[in-house]
gemmi code that builds the backbone of each chain (N, CA, C; Angstrom):
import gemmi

chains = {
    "A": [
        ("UNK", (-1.962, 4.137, 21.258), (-2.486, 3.056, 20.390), (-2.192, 3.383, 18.930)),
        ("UNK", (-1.621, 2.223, 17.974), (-1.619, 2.678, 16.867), (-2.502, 3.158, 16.039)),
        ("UNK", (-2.506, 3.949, 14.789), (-3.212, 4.760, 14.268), (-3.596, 4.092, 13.038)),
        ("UNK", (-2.254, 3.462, 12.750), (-2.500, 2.816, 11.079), (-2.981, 1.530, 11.365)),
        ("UNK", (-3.904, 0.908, 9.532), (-4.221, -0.057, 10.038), (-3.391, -0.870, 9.747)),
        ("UNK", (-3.291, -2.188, 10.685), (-2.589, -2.927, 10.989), (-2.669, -4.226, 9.868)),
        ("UNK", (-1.671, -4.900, 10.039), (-0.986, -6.059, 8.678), (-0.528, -7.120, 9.275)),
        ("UNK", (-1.118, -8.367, 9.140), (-1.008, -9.549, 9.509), (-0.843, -10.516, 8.327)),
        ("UNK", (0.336, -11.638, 8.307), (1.192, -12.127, 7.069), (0.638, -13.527, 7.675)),
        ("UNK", (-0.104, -14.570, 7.244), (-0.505, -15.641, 7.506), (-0.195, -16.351, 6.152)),
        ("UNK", (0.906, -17.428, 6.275), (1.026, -18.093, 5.376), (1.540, -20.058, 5.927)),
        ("UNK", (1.170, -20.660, 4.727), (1.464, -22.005, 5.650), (3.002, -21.956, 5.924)),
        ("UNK", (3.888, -21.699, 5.024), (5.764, -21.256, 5.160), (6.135, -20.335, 6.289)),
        ("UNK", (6.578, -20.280, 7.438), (7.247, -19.500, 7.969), (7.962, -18.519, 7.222)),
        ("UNK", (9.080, -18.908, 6.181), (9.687, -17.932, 5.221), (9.363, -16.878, 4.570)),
        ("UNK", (7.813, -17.933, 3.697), (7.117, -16.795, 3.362), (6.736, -15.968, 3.814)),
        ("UNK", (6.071, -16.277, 5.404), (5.357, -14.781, 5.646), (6.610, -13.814, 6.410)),
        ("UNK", (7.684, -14.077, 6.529), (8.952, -13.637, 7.286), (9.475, -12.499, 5.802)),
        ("UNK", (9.378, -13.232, 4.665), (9.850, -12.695, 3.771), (8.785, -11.151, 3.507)),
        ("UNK", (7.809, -11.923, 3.156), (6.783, -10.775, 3.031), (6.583, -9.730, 4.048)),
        ("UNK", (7.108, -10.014, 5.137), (6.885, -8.745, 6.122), (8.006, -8.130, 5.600)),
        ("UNK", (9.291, -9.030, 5.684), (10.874, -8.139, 5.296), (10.664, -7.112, 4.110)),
        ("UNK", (9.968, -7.501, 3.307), (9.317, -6.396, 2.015), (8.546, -5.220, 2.681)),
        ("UNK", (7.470, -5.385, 2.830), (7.021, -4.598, 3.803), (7.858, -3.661, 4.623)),
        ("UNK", (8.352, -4.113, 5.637), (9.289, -3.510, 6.437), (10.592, -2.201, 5.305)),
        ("UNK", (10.660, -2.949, 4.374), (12.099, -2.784, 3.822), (11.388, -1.240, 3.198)),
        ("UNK", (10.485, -1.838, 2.246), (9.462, -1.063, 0.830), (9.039, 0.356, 1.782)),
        ("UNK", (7.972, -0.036, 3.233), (7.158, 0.536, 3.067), (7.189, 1.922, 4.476)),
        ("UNK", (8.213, 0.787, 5.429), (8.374, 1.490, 6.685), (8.354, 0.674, 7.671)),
        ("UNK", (7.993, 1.668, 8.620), (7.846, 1.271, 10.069), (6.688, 1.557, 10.385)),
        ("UNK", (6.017, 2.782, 9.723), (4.568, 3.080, 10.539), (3.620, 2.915, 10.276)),
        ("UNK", (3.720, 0.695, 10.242), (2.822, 0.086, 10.283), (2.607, -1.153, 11.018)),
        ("UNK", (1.575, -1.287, 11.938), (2.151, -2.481, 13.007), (1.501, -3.105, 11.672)),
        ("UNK", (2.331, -4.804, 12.215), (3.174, -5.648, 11.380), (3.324, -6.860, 12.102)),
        ("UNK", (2.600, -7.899, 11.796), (2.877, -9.318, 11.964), (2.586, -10.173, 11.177)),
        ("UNK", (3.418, -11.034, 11.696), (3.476, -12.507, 10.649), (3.470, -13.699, 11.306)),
        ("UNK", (2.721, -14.830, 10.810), (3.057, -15.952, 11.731), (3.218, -17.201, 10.036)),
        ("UNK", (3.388, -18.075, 10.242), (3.600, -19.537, 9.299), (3.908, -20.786, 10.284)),
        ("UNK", (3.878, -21.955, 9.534), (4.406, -23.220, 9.723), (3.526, -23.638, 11.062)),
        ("UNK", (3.817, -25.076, 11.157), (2.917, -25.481, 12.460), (3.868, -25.766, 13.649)),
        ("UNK", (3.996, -26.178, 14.550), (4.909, -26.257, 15.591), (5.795, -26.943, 15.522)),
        ("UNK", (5.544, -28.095, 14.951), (6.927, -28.946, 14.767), (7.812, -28.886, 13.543)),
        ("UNK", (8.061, -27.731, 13.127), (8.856, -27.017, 12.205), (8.358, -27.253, 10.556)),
        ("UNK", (7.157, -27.830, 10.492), (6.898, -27.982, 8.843), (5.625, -26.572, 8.990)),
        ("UNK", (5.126, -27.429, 7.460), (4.262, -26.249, 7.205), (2.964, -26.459, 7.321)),
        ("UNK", (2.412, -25.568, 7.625), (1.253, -25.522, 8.344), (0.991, -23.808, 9.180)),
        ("UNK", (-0.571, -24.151, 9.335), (-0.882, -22.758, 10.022), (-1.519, -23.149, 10.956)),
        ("UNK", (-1.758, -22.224, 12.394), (-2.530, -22.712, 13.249), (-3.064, -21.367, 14.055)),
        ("UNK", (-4.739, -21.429, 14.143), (-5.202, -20.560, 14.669), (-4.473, -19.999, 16.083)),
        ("UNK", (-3.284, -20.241, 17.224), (-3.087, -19.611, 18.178), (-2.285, -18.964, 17.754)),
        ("UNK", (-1.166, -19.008, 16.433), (-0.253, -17.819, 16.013), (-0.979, -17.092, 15.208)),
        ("UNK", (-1.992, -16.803, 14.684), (-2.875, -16.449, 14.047), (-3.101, -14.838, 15.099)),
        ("UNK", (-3.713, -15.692, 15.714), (-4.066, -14.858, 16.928), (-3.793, -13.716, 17.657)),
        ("UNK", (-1.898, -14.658, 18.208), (-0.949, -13.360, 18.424), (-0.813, -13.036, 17.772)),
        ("UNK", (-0.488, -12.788, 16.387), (-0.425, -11.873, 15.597), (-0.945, -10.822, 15.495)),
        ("UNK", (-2.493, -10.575, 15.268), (-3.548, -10.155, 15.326), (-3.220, -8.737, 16.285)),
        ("UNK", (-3.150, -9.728, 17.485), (-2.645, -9.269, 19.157), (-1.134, -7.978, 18.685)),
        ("UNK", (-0.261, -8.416, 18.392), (0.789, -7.854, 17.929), (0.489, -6.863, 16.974)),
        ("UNK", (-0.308, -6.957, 15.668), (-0.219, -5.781, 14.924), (-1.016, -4.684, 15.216)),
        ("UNK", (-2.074, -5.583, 16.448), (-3.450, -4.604, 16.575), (-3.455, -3.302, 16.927)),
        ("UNK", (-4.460, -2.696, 15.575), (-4.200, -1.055, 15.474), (-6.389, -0.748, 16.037)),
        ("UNK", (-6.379, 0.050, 16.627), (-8.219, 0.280, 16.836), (-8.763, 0.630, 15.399)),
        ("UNK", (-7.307, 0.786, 14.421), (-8.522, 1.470, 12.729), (-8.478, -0.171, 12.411)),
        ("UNK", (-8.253, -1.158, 12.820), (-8.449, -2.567, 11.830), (-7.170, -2.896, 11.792)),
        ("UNK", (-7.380, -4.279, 11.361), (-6.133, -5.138, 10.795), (-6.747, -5.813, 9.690)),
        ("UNK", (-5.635, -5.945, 8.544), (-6.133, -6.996, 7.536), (-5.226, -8.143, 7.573)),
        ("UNK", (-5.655, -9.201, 7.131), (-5.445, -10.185, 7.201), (-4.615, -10.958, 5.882)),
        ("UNK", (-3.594, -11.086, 5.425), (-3.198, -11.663, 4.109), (-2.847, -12.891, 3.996)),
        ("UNK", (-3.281, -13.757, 3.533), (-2.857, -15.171, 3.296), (-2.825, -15.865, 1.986)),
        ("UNK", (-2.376, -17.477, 2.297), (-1.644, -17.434, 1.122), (-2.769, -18.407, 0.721)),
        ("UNK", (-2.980, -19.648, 1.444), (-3.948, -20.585, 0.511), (-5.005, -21.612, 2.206)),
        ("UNK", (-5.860, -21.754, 1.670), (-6.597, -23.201, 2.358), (-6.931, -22.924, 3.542)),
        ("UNK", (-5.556, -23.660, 4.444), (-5.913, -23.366, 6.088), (-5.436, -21.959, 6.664)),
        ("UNK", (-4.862, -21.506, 5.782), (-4.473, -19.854, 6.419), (-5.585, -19.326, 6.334)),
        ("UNK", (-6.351, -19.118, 5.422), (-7.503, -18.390, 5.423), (-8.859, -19.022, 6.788)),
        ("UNK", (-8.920, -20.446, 6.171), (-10.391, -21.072, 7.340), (-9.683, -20.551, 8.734)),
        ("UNK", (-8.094, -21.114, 9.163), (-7.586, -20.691, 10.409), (-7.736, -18.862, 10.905)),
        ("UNK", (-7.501, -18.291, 9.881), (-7.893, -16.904, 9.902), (-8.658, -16.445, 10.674)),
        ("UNK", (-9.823, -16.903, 10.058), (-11.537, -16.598, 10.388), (-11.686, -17.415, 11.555)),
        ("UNK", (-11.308, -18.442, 11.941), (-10.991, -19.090, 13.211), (-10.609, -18.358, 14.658)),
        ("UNK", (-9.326, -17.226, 14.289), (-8.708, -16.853, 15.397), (-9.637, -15.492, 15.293)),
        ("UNK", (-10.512, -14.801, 14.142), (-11.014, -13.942, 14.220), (-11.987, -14.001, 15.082)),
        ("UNK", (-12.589, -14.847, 15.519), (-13.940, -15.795, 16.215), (-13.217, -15.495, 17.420)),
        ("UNK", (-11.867, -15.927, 17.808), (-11.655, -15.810, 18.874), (-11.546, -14.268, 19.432)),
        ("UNK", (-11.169, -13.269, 18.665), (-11.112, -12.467, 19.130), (-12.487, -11.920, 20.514)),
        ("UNK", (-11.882, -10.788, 20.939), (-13.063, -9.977, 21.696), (-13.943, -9.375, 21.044)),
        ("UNK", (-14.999, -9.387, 21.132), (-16.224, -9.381, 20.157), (-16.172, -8.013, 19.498)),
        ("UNK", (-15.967, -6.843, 20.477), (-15.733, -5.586, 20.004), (-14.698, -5.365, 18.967)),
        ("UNK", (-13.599, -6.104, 18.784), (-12.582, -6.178, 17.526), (-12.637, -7.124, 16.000)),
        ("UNK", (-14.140, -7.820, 17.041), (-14.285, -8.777, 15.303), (-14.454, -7.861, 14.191)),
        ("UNK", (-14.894, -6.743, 14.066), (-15.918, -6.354, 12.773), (-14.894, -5.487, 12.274)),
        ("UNK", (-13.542, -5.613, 12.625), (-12.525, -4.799, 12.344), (-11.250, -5.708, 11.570)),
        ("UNK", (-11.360, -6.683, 11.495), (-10.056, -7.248, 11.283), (-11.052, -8.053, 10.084)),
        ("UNK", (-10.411, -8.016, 8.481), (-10.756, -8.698, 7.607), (-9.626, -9.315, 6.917)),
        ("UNK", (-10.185, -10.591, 6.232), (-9.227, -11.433, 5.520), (-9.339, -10.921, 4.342)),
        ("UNK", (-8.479, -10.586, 3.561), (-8.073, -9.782, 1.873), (-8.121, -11.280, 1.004)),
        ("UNK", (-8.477, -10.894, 0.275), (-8.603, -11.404, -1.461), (-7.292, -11.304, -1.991)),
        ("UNK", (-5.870, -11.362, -1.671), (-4.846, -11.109, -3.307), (-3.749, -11.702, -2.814)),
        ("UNK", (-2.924, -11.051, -3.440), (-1.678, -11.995, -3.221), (-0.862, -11.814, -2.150)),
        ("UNK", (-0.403, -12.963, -1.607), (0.060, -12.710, -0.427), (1.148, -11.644, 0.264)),
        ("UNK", (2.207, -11.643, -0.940), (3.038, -10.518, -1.028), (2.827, -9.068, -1.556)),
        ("UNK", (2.649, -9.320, -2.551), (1.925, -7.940, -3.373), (1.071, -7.235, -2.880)),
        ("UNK", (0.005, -8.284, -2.489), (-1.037, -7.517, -1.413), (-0.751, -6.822, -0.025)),
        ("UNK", (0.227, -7.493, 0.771), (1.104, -7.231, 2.141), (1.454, -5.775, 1.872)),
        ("UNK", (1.938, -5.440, 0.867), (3.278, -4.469, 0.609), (1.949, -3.011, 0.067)),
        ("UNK", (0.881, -3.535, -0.799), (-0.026, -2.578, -1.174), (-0.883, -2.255, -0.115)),
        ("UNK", (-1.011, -2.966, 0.351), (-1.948, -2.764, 1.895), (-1.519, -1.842, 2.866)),
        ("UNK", (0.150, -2.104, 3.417), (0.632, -1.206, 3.938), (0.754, -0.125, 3.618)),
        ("UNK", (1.205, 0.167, 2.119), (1.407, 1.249, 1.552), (0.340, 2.309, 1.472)),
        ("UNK", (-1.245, 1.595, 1.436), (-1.679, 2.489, 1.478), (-2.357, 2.726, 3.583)),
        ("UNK", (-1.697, 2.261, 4.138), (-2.093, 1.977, 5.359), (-1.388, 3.083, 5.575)),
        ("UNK", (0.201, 3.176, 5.362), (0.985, 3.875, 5.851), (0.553, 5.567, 5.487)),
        ("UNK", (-0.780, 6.173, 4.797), (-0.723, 6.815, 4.476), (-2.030, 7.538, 5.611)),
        ("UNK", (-2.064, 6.658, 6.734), (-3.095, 6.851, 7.391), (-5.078, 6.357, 6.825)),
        ("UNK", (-4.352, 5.799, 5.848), (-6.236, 5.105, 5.223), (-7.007, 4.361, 5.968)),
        ("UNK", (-8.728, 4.489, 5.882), (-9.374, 3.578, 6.702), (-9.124, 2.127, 6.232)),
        ("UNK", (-9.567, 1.155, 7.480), (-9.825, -0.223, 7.042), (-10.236, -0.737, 5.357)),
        ("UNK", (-11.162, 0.028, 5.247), (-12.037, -0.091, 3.976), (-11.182, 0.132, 2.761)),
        ("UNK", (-10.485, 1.071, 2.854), (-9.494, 1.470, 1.586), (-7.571, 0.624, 1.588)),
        ("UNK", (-7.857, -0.140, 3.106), (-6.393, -0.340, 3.240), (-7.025, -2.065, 2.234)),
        ("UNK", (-8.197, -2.634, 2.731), (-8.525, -3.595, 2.066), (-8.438, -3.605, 0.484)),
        ("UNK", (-9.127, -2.669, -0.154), (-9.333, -2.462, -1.599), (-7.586, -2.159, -1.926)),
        ("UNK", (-6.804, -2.078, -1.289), (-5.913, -1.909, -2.313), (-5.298, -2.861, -1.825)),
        ("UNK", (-5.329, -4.189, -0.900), (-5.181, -5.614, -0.912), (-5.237, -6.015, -1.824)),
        ("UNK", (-6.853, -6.088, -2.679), (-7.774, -7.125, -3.216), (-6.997, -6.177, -4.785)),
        ("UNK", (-6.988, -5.049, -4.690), (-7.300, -4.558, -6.054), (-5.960, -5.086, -7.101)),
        ("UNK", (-5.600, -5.949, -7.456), (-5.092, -6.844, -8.499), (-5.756, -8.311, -8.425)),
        ("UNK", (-6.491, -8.536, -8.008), (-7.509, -9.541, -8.246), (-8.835, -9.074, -8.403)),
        ("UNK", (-8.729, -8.402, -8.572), (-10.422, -7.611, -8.917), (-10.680, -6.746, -10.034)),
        ("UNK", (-8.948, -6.649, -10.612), (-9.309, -5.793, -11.860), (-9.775, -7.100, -13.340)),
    ],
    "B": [
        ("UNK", (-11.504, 7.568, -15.812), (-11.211, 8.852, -15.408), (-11.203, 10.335, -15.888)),
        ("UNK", (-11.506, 10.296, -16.944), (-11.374, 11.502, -17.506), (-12.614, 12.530, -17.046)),
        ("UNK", (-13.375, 11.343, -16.600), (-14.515, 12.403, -16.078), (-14.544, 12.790, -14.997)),
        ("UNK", (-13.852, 12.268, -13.799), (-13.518, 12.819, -12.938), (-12.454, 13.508, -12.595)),
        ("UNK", (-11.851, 14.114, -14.108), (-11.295, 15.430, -13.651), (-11.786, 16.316, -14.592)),
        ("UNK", (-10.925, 17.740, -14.004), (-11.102, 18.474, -14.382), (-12.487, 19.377, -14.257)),
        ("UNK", (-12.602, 19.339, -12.453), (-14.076, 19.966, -11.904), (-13.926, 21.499, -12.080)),
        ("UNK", (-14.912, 21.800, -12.614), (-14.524, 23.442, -12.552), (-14.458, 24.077, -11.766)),
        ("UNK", (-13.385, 24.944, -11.677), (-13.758, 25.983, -10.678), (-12.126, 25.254, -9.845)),
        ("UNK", (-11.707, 24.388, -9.447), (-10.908, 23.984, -8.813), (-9.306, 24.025, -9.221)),
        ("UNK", (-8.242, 24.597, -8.213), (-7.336, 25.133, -8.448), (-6.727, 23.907, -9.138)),
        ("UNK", (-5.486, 24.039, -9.970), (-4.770, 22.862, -10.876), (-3.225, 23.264, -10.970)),
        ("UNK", (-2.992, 22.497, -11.162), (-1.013, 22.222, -11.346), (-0.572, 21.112, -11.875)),
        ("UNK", (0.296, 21.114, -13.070), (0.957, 20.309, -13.401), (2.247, 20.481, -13.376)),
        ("UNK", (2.620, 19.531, -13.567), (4.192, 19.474, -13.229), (5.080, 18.603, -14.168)),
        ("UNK", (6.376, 18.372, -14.035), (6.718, 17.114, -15.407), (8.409, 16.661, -14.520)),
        ("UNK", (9.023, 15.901, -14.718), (9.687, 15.079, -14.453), (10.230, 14.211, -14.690)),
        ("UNK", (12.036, 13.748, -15.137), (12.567, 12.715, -15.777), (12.942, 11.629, -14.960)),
        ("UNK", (12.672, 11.008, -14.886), (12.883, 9.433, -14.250), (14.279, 9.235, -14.100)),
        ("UNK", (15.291, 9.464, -13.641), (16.552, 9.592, -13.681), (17.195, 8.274, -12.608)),
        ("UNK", (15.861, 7.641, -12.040), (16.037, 6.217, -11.214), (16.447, 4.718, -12.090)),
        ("UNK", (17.418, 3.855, -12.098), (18.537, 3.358, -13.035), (17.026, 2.081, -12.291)),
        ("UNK", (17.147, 1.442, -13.398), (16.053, 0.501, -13.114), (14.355, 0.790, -13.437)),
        ("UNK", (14.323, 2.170, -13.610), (13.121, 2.721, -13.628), (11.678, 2.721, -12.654)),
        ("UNK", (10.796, 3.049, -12.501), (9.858, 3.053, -11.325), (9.256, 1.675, -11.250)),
        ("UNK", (10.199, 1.275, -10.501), (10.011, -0.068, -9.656), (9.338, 0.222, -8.230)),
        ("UNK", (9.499, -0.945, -7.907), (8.569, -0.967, -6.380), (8.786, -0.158, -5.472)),
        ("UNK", (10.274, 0.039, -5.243), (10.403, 1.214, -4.349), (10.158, 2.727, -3.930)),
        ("UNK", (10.277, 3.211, -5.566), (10.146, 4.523, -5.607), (8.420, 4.736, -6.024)),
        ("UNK", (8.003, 3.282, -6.545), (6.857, 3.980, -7.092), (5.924, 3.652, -5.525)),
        ("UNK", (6.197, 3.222, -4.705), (5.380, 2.929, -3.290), (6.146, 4.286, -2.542)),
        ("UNK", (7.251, 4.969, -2.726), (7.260, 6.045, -1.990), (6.500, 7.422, -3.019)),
        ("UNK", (6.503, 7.375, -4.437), (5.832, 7.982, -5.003), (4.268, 8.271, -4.406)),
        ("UNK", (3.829, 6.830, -4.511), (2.277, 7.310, -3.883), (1.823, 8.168, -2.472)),
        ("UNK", (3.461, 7.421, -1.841), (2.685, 7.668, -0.301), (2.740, 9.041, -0.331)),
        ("UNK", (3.672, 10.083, -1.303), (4.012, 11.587, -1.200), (2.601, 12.176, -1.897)),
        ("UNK", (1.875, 11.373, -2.816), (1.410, 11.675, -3.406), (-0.572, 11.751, -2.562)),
        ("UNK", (-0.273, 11.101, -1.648), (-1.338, 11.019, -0.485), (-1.486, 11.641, 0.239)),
        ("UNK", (-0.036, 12.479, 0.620), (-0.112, 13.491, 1.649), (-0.598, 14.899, 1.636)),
        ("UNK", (-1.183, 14.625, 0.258), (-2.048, 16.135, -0.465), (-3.501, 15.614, -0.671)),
        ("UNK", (-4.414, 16.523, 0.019), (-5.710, 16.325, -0.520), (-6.533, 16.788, -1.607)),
        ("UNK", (-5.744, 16.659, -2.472), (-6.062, 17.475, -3.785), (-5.702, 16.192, -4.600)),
        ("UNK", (-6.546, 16.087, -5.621), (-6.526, 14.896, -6.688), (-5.459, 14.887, -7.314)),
        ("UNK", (-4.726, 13.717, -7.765), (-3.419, 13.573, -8.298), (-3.268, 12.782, -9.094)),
        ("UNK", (-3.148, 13.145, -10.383), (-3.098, 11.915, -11.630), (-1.323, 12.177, -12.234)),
        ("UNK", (-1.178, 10.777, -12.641), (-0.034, 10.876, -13.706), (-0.033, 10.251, -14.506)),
        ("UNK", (1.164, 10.627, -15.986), (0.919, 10.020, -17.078), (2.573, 9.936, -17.906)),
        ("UNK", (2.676, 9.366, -18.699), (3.873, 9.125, -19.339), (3.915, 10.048, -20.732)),
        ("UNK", (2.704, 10.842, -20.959), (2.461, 11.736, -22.272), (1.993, 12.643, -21.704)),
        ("UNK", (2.134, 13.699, -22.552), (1.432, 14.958, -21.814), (0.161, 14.994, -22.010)),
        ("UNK", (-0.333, 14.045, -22.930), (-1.998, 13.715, -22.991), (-2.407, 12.672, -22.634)),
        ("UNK", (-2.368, 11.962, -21.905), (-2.164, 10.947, -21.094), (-2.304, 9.712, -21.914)),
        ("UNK", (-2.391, 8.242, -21.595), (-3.852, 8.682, -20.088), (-3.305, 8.606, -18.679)),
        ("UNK", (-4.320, 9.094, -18.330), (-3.992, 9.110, -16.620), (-4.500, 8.349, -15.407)),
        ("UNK", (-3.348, 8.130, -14.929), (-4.136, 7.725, -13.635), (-3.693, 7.903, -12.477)),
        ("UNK", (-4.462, 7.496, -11.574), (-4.685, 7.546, -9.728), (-3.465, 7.549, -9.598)),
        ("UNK", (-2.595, 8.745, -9.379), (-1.200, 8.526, -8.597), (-1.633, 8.250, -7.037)),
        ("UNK", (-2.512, 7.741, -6.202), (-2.715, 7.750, -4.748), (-2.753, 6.109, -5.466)),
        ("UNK", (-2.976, 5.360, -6.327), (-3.174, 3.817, -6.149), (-2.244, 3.098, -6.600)),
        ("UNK", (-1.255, 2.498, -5.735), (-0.212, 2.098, -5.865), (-0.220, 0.886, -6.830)),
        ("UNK", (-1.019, 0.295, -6.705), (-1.262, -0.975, -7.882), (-1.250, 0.006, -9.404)),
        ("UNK", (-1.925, 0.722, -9.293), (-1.994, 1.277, -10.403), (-0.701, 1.718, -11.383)),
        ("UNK", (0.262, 3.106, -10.140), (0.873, 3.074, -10.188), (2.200, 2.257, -10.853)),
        ("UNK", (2.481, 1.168, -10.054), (3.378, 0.142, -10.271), (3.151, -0.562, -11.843)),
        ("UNK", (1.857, -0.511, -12.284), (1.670, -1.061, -13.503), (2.029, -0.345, -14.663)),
        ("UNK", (2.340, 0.778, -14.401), (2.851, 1.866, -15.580), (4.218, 0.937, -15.833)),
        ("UNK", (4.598, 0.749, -14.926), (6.236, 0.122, -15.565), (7.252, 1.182, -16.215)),
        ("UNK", (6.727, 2.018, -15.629), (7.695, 3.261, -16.368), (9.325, 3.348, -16.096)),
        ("UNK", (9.643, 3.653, -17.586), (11.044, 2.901, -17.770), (12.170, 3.863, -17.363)),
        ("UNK", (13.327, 3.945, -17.406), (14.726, 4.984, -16.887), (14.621, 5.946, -17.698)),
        ("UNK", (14.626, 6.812, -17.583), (14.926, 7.973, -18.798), (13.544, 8.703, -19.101)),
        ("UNK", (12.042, 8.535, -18.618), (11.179, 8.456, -19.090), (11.272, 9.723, -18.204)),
        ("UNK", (9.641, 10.724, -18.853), (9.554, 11.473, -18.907), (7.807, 11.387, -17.664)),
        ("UNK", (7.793, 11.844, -16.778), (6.586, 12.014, -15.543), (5.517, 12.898, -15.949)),
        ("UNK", (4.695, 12.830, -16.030), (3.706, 13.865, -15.846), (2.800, 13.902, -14.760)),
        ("UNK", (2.434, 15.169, -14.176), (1.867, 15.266, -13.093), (0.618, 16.513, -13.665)),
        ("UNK", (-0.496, 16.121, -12.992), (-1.643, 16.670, -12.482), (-2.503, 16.931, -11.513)),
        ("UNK", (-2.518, 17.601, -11.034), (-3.038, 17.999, -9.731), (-4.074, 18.683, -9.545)),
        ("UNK", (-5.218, 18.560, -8.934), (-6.761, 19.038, -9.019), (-6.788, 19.370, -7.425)),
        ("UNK", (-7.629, 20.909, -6.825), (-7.971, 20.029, -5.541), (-6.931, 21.953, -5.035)),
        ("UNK", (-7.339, 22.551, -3.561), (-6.506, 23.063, -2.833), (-5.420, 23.029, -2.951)),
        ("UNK", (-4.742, 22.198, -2.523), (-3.130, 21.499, -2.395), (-2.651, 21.550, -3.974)),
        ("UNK", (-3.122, 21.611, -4.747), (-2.419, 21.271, -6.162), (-1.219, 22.089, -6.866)),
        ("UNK", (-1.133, 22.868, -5.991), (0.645, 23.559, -6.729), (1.239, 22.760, -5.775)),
        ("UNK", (1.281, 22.839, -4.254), (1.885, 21.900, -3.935), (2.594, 20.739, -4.175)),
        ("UNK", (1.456, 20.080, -4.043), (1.083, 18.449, -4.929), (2.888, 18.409, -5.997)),
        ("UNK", (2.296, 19.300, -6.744), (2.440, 19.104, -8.224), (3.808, 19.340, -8.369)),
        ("UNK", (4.467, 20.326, -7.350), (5.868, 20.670, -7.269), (6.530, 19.658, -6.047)),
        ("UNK", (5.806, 18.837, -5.359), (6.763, 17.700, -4.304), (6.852, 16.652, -5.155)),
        ("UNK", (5.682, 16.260, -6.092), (6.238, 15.090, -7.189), (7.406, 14.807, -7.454)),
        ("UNK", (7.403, 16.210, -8.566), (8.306, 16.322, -9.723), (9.597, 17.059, -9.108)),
        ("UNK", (9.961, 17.164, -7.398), (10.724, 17.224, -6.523), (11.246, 15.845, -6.372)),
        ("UNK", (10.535, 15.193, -6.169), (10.669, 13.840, -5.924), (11.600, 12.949, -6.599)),
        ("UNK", (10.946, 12.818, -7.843), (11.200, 11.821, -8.571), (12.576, 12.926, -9.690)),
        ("UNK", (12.678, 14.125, -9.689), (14.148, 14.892, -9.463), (15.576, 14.593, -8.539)),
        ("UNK", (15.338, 14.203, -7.888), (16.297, 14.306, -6.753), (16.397, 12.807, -6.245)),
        ("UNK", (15.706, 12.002, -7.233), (15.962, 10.004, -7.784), (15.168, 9.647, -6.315)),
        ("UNK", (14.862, 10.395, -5.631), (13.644, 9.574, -4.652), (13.945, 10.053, -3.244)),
        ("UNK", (15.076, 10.991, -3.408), (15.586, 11.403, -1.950), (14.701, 12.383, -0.977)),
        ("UNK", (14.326, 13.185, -2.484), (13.399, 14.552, -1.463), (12.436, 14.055, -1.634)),
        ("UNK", (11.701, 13.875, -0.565), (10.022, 13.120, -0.010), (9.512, 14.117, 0.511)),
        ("UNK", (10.301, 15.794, 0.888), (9.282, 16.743, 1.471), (9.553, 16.451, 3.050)),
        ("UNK", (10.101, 15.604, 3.336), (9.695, 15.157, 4.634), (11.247, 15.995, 5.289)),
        ("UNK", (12.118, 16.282, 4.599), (13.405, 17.109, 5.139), (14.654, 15.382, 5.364)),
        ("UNK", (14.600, 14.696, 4.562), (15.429, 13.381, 4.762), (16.401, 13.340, 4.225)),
    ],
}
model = gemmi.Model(1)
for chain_id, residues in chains.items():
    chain = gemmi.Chain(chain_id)
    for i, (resn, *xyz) in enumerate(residues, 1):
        res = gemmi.Residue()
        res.name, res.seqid = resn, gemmi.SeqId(i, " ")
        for name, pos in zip(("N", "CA", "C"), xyz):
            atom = gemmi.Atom()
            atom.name, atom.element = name, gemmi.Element(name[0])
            atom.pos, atom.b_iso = gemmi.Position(*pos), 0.0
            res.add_atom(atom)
        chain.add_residue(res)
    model.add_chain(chain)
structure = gemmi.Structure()
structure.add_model(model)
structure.setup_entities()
C-alpha cells in the first residue's frame, strides 16, 4: 500500500487537471500516487462526482489523499464523492484551499518527502493563507 | 524565525553555495532543493546574505519565493543532529547545478 499521501487533480477542464498532474509528475516524481479527473462526459466542461471518486480510488494512499480543485462544482462534487467513500477513509481525504496547480505540485512535494496528511495539506493552502 | 533558531546546545553547520543554474532557482531545482533538504532531521534554513534573513528551506512555497537569481550566492544553516550533513548535501547540490541529490543519480 502506498506510503505517501496521495494527490487528486479535480478540475472542471480535463486539460487542466491533465496538465497539472504532467507538472507534478514532471517537477516532483513518481513517489506519489496521482490522479486527475475533469470535464463531464460528453466532452465539455464540467465535473462529476463518479470520476471524482475513481480518482480518489486510484491515488489512494492509507496516510490520506488531498484533494485540489479549481472552482464551484469541483469542490461541492468533491465533498460529494468524499460522502461516498467507505466510512473508514472519509476522515482522511481533504479538499485544500489554493491553487490548483501550484498547490498540486507543493502538496506533492512535500508528500514526496514522506509528510503526514496534515502537513501535505498546509503546504496546499500555504499561499493562500499567507 | 529567528527565535527558533539557534537552540543551545545543538550541533550546527553552515554551508554556502553559487547558483550556477542558468535561469536561477526556479521550480525545479528549488522543489528538488527542499525535498534534499527534508531528508535531514535537523533544522534547515537558507538565505541569500550571510545575515540573512532566513528561512524554512523544508517549505517549498517559501522557498520558491526567494526568486533567487543565476549567479547568486546560497546560504545554508543547519541546526539539529544531521547538520554537517544537511549542510554539506545542500551546497553539494546546488554545486553540481542539481545533479548530486545524495541519492547516487
Amino acid at each position: 500500500m502506498a506510503k505517501n499521501v496521495g494527490i487528486v487533480i479535480v478540475s472542471h477542464s480535463p486539460d487542466v487537471a491533465k496538465g497539472a498532474a504532467d507538472m507534478v509528475r514532471q517537477m516532483v516524481g513518481t513517489h506519489v500516487p496521482l490522479a486527475w479527473c475533469g470535464g463531464n462526459p460528453a466532452g465539455g466542461l464540467g465535473t462529476s462526482v463518479e470520476a471524482v471518486v475513481k480518482a480518489l480510488e486510484l491515488a489512494w494512499s492509507d496516510s490520506g489523499v488531498v484533494i485540489m480543485v479549481d472552482m464551484g462544482g469541483a469542490e461541492t462534487n468533491s465533498e460529494m464523492a468524499i460522502e461516498m467513500m467507505p466510512e473508514k477513509r472519509r476522515a482522511r481525504i481533504v479538499v485544500c484551499n489554493g491553487p490548483i496547480v501550484e498547490g498540486a505540485v507543493m502538496a506533492a512535494t512535500e508528500s514526496s518527502s514522506g509528510a503526514t496528511l496534515e502537513r501535505v495539506r498546509r503546504a496546499a493552502e500555504e499561499l493562500y493563507s499567507r | 524565525m529567528t527565535s527558533e533558531r539557534m537552540k543551545a546546545g545543538l550541533p550546527r553547520a553552515r554551508s554556502r553555495a553559487v547558483l550556477t543554474h542558468a535561469g536561477g532557482l526556479h521550480a525545479r531545482p528549488a522543489i528538488k532543493l527542499t525535498q534534499v533538504a527534508k531528508r535531514f532531521e535537523c533544522a534547515v534554513w537558507i538565505a541569500l546574505a550571510e545575515q540573512g534573513p532566513w528561512i524554512d528551506a523544508k517549505s517549498i512555497a517559501r522557498v520558491m519565493a526567494t526568486k533567487t537569481p543565476y549567479m547568486a550566492t546560497l546560504y545554508f544553516d543547519a541546526e539539529g543532529g544531521d547538520a554537517a550533513e544537511a549542510a554539506s548535501a545542500l551546497a553539494r547540490l546546488v554545486e553540481s547545478d542539481f545533479t548530486d541529490d545524495g541519492n547516487g543519480a
